[in-house]
matplotlib code that plots the C-alpha trace (Angstrom):
import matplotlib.pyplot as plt

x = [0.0, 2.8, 4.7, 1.0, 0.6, 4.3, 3.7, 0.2, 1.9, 4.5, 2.4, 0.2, 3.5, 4.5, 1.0, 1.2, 4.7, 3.2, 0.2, 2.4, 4.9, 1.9, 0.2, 3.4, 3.5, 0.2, 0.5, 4.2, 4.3, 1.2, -0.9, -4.1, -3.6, -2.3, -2.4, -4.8, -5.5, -3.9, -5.8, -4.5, -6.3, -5.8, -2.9, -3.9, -2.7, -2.0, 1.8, 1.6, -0.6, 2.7, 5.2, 3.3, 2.7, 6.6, 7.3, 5.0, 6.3, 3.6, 3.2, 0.4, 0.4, 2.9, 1.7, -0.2, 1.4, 5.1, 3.1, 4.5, 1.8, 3.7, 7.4, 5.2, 3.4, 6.3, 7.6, 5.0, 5.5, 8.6, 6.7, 6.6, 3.2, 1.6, -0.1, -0.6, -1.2, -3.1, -2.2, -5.5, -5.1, -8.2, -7.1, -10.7, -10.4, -6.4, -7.0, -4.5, -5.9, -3.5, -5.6, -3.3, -4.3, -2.6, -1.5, -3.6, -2.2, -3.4, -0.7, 2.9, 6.0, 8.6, 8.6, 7.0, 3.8, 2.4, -0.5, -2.8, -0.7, 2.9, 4.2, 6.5, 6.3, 6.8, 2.8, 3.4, 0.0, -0.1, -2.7, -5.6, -2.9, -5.2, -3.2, -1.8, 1.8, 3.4, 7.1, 8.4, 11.8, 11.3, 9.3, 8.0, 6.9, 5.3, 3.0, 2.0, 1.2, -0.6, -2.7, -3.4, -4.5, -6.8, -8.5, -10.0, -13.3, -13.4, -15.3, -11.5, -9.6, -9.9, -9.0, -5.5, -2.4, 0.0, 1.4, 4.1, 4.9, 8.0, 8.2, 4.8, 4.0, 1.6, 1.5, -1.5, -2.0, -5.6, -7.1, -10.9, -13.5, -12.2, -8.8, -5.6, -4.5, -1.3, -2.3, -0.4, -2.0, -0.3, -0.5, -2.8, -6.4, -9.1, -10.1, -13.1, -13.1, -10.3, -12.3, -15.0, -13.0, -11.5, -14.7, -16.1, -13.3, -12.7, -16.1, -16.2, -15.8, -13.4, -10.9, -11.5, -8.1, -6.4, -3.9, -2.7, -4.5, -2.4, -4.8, -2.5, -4.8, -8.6, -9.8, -7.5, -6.7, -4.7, -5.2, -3.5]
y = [0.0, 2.3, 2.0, 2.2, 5.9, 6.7, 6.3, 8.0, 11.1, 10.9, 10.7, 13.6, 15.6, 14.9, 15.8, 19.2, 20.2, 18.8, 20.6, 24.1, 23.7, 23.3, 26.5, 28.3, 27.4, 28.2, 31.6, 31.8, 30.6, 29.1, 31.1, 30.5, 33.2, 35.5, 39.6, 39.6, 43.7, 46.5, 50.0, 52.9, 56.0, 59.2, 59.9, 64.3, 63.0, 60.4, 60.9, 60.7, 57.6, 56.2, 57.5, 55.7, 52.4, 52.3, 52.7, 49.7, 47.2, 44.7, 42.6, 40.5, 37.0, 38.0, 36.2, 38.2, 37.2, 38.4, 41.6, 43.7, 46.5, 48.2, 48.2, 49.3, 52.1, 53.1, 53.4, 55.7, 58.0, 59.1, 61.3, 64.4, 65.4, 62.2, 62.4, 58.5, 55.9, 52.5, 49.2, 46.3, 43.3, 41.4, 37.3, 36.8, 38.2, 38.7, 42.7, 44.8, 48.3, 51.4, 54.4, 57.5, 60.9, 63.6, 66.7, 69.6, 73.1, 75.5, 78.3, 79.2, 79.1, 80.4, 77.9, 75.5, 74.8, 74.0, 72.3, 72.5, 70.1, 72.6, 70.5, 71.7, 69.9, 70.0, 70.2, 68.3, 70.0, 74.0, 74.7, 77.8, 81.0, 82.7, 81.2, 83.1, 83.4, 82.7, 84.3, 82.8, 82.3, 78.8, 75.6, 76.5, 80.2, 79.0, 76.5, 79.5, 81.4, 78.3, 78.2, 81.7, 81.5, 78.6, 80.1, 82.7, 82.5, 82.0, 84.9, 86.5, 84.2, 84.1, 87.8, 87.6, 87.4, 87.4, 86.3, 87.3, 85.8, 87.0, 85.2, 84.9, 88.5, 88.2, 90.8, 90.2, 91.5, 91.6, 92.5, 92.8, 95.0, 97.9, 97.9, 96.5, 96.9, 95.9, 94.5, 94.7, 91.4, 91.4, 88.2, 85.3, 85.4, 87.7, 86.6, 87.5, 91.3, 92.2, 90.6, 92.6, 95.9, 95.9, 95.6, 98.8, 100.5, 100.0, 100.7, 104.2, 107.2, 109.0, 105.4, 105.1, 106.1, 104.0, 101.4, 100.0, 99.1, 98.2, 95.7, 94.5, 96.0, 95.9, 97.9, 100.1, 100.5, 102.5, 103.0, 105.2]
z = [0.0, 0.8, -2.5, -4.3, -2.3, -3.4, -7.0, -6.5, -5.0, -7.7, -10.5, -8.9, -8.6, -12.4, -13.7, -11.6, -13.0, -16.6, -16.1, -15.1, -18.1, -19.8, -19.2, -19.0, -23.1, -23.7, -22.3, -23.4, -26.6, -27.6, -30.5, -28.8, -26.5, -29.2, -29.8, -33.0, -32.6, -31.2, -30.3, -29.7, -28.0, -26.7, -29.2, -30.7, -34.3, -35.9, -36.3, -32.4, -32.5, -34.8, -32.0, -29.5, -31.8, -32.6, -28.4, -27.8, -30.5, -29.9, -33.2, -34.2, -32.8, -30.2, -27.1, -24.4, -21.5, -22.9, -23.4, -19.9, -19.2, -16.8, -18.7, -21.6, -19.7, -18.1, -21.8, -23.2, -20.1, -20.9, -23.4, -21.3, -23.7, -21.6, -18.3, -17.7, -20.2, -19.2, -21.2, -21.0, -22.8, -23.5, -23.3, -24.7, -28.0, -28.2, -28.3, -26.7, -25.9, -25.5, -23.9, -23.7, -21.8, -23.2, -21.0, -21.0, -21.5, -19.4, -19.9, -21.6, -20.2, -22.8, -25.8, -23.5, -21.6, -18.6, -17.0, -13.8, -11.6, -13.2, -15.5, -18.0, -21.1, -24.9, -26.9, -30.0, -30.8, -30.8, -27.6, -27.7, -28.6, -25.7, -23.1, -20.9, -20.4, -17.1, -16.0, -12.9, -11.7, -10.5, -10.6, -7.1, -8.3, -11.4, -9.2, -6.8, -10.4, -12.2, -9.1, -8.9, -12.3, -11.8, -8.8, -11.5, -12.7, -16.0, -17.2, -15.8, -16.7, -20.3, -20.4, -18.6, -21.1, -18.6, -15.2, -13.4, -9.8, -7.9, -4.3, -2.8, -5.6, -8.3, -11.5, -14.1, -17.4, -18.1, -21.5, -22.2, -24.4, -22.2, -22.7, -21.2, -17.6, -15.5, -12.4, -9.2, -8.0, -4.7, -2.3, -3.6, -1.6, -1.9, -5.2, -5.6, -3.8, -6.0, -9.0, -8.0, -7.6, -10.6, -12.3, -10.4, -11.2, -14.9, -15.4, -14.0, -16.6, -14.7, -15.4, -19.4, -19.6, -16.6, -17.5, -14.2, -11.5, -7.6, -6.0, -3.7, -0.6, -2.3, 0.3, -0.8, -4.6, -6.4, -10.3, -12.7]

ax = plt.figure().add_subplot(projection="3d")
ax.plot(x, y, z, "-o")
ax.set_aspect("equal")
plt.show()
């Protein structure tokens, strides 16, 4: 009986290790459990949809498990123009999906641009040329400006051209239907009083002619 349950347990042993080597193949190697499609999504153009295809190298009826999402994600992120990219292979029908999210410009930065979490990066696609331009003298600086900026309403917003932040001091350019105005910003907060004061004052005849405006202190303006 003993030797019986020895060869039992050995033959149970050999069909487990058969039975592994066996599906290590089929995912492996085997063409049932092959890429038949690859989709790509996300990409502004199509010569970026290329750039991201020739990244991935995944070739039809290349097996899905030697497919590495996060080698091949962490591939495609190395384009700064990328904010995350997500790799999903389907084992059902062999696709293999590529979903890219490209950064959003929300300002300029030199030749560059930026967007709402501050990251500098290269736009392979031309953004809206209303952006505003942002001049700081450092990463930490252009943050403070970026979220400045996004603190606007967007009625305001879309009229500033310009941004300046110098330590914890902002300066706007604003242009609307009434003209164009430097802005001593001051210290971020007090949004929307300042908001509100520059409206009152701009609209005021005796300002028609005013071109700068020291908000710094809205209880308190200056304009010239």
């Amino acid at each position: 009986r003993s030797k019986a349950k020895l060869v039992r347990r050995n033959l149970y042993i050999f069909l487990f290790i058969a039975g592994i080597a066996g599906l290590g193949y089929l995912l492996g190697w085997s063409n049932l459990l092959a890429t038949k499609s690859v989709l790509i999504t996300g990409a502004p153009t199509d010569a970026l949809e290329k750039q991201i295809a020739d990244v991935a190298k995944i070739e039809i009826g290349k097996p899905l498990a030697r497919i590495e999402p996060r080698i091949l994600q962490g591939q495609i992120d190395k384009f700064d123009w990328v904010e995350r990219a997500s790799i999903q292979r389907n084992w059902l029908n062999g696709k293999v999906n590529i979903i890219v999210t490209a950064r959003t410009a929300v300002a300029a930065v030199g030749g560059k641009y930026i967007d709402r979490t501050g990251f500098l990066f290269n736009a392979p696609v031309k953004p809206d040329e209303n952006l505003p331009e942002i001049f700081a003298v450092d990463s930490s600086t252009r943050l403070s400006a970026i979220e400045l900026f996004l603190s606007f309403p967007d009625i305001f917003a879309s009229d500033v051209r310009s941004l300046t932040a110098t330590g914890n001091q902002f300066l706007i350019t604003v242009e609307n239907e009434s003209g164009k105005y430097g802005i001593n910003w001051g210290r971020s907060g007090n949004t929307s009083l300042k908001i509100k004061v520059f409206n009152q004052l701009i609209s005021l005849p005796e300002n028609q002619k005013i071109n700068y405006l020291d908000l710094s202190d809205p209880n308190s303006p200056i304009v010239r």
